[in-house]
N, C-alpha and C positions, 0 to 999 in steps of 0.2 A: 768632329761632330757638327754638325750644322744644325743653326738655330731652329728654335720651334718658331715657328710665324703664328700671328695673331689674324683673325678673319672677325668683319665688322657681323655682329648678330643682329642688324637693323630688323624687325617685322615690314613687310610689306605695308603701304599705307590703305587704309579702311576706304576712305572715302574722300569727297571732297570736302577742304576747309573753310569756315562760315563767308572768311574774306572773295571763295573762287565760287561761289555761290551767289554772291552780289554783285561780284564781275558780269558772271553768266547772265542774272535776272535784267542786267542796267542795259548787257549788248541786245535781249531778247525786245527788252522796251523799245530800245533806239529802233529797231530792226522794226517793228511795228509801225512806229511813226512814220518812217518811214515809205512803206507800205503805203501807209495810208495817205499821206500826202501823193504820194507819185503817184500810186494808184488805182484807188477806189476814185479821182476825180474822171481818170480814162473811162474808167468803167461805164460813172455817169455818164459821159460826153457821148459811149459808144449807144448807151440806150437811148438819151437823148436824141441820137442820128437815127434810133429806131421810129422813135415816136415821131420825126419829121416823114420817115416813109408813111409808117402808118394811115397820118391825116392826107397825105399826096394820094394815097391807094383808095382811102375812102371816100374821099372829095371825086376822084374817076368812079368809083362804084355810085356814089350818088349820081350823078352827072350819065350812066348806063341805064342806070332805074328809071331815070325823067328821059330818056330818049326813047326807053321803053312803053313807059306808062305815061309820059307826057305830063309830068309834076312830078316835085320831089317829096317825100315820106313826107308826113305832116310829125311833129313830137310829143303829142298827145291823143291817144287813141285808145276805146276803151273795144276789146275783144270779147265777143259774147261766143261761146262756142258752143253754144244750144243753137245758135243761129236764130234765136228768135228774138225780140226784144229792143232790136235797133233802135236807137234814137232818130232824129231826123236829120241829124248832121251828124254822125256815123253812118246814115246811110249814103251821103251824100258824098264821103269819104270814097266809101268805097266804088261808089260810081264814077269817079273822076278816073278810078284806076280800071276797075273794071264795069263797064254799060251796063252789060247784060246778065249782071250779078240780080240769081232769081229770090226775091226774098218772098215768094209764092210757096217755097219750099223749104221745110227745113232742112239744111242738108249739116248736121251734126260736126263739128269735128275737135282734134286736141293739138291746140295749138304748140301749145307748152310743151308735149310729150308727156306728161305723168302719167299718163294710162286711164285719163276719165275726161269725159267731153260735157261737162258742168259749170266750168268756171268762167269767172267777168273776168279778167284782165287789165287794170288800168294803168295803159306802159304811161314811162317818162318819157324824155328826149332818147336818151341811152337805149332804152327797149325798145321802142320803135323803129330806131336805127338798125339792129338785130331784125327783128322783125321782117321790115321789109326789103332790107338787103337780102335777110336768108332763108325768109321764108317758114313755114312751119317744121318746128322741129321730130324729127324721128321719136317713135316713142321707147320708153324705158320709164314702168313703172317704179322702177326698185332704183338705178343709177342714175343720178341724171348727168352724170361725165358721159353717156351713151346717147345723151340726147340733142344733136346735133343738126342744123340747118336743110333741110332738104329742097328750098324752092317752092313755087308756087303749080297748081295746076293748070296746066293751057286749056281744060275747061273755063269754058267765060263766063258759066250760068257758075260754078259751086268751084272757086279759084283754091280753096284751101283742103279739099280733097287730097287724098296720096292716093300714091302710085300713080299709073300713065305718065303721057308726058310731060317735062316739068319745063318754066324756065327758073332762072337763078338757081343756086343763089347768085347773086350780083356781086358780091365777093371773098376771098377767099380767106374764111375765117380759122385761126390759129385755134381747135377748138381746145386747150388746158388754157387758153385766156378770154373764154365766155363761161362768165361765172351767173349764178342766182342767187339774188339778196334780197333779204325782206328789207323791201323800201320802203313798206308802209307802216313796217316796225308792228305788223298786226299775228305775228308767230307763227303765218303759215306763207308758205313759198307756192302754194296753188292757184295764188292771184296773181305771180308775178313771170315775169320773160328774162330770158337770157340777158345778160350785158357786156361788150365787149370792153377789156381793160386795156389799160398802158402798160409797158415793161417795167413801168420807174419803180414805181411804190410797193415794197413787197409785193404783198398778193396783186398788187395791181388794183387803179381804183378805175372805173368805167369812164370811157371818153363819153362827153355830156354834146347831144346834138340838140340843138334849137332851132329849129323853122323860123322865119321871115313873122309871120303871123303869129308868133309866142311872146314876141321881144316885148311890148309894153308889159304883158303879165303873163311872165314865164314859170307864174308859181310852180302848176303842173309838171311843165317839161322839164324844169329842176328838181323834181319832186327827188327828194334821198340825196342831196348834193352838199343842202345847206347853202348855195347861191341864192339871191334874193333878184339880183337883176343878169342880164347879159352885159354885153361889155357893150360902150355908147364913147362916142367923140367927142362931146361935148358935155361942159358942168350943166345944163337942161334934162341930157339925159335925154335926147329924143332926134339923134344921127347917131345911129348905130352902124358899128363895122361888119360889112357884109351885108349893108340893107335890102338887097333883095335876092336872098340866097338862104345863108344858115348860118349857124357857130360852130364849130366843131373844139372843145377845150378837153386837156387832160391836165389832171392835179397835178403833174408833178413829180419831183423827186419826194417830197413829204407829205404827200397822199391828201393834202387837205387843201380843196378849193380857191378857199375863200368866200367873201359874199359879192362879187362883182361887183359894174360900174363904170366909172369914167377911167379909159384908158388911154394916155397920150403916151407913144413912147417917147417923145423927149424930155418929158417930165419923170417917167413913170418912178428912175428911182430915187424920188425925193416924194412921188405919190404914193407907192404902195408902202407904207408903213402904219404903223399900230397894229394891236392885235386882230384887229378886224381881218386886215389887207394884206399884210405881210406875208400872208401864207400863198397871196397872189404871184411872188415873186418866181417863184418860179414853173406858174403854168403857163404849156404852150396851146397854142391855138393856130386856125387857118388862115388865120388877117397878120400873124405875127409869128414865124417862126419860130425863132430862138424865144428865149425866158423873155417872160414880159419885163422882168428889169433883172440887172446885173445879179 
C-alpha cells in the first residue's frame, strides 16, 4: 500500500504587503530625485543655449533692419491705424524709416490682424521689436495664433499696406512663441501687438528690447515688465551697457524680471539679492551671456 501524500493548500497571494508598498513608493521617490537633479538642470542649460541663439539671431536681425532702414527700431511707438492723428514725433519716426510716407492720405490699415483698422497701439520695447522686425501681421478676426508677421510694403508713400511686394520680415519668428498680453492690464487685447518669448519660463515671458534713447526713462519701453530701470555700470546709474545700441533681456528660468539697475558682474553675486533683485539672478541679456549671477 503506498502512503497517501499530503499537498500544501496555500491560496494564492492577493496582492502586495503594506511593507512592498513602501519599498516601491521610497524607490519611486529616490528615482525622482534623481531625475531631477540630473535632469531637469540639462534641460535648463539646453534652453538656456536656446536663449543665447535667440539674442545672437536677433541682435543680426536688428543690425539687417538698421542696414535697411538706416536706424534701429525705436521701443516705444504708438500705431494709429486710421492713419490719421500722428503726433509730431511719430511722424518723425516714421520718416527716419520711410521719407516719402504720405500722411496727405489716409491710407487705413490693421496692424495687429484682428480684423478692424480703428486701433491706437502703444507698444513697449517687446512690441516694437515684433513690429518692426515682422512687420504687420496677417489678419485673423476670430484666431489670433493665425496671425502672424508678414513684412512691410516696398510702397514708400503707404509702407503698412498688404499684399505686393514685401520686404521682411527681418526675422524668423517661431510663431507658438509670439504671444499677446494685456500690458496695459485695460481687458482688451485690441490696443496691444504681438511679443516674442523665451523658451525658459513656462509660457514664456517676452524678450524686453530698449533703445539707446529709453535708458534714462524707460518707463514706456518696460511697460508690462515690472523693470523700473535698464541695466547701468555704475552706482550713478548713468554708463549704461550697450550705450549706443540697445538691451535685449529675458526673465529667465523663473519668469520674473526683476526691477533693474547697477550690474557688475564681479560683484553681481553678492549684488543681486533681496526680494527686489534676486529674481535678476537669472536673466540673460546681450552685454552678458550667461545668468547674470551664479
Amino acid at each position: 500500500m503506498q502512503p497517501s501524500s499530503t499537498h500544501s493548500t496555500n491560496s494564492p497571494r492577493s496582492g502586495f504587503t503594506l511593507i512592498e508598498l513602501l519599498v516601491a513608493i521610497t524607490i519611486v521617490i529616490l528615482l525622482m530625485g534623481i531625475f531631477y537633479v540630473a535632469v531637469i538642470p540639462v534641460l535648463t542649460t539646453g534652453k538656456e543655449s536656446q536663449v543665447q541663439s535667440d539674442l545672437t539671431s536677433l541682435g543680426a536681425s536688428l543690425g539687417n533692419f538698421k542696414m535697411e532702414f538706416h536706424d534701429l527700431p525705436p521701443s516705444t511707438f504708438t500705431l494709429r491705424e486710421s492713419d490719421t492723428g500722428w503726433t509730431n514725433s511719430e511722424r518723425a519716426v516714421l520718416r527716419r524709416f520711410w521719407p516719402n510716407y504720405d500722411f496727405s492720405t489716409a491710407n487705413a490699415f490693421d496692424a495687429n490682424g484682428n480684423g478692424n483698422s480703428t486701433d491706437e497701439i502703444t507698444m513697449n520695447g517687446a512690441e516694437c521689436m515684433t513690429f518692426f522686425l515682422g512687420g504687420i501681421l496677417t489678419v485673423d478676426a476670430t484666431d489670433e495664433g493665425n496671425r502672424v508677421p508678414s513684412g512691410f510694403s516696398k510702397n514708400p508713400a503707404a509702407p503698412f499696406s498688404t499684399g505686393g511686394t514685401r520686404v521682411g520680415p527681418f526675422f524668423e519668428f517661431n510663431v507658438d512663441r509670439l504671444v499677446l498680453l494685456d500690458t496695459d492690464s485695460d481687458s482688451s487685447k485690441d490696443d496691444e501687438f504681438k511679443m516674442y518669448t523665451d523658451p525658459l519660463s513656462g509660457g514664456g515671458q517676452p524678450y524686453m528690447y530698449i533703445h539707446n534713447d529709453d535708458y534714462v526713462n524707460p518707463t514706456s519701453a518696460l511697460s508690462g515688465s515690472g523693470m523700473t530701470k535698464v541695466y547701468s555700470q555704475n552706482t550713478a546709474e548713468d554708463v549704461f551697457w550697450n550705450a549706443q545700441t540697445y538691451q535685449l533681456i529675458s526673465a529667465g528660468s523663473d519668469g520674473v524680471y526683476g526691477t533693474g539697475g547697477v550690474f557688475d558682474p564681479n560683484t553681481a553675486d553678492s549684488d543681486l539679492v533681496g526680494s527686489a533683485r534676486d529674481p535678476e539672478r537669472d536673466n540673460m541679456t546681450n552685454f552678458n551671456r550667461a545668468r547674470l549671477a551664479p
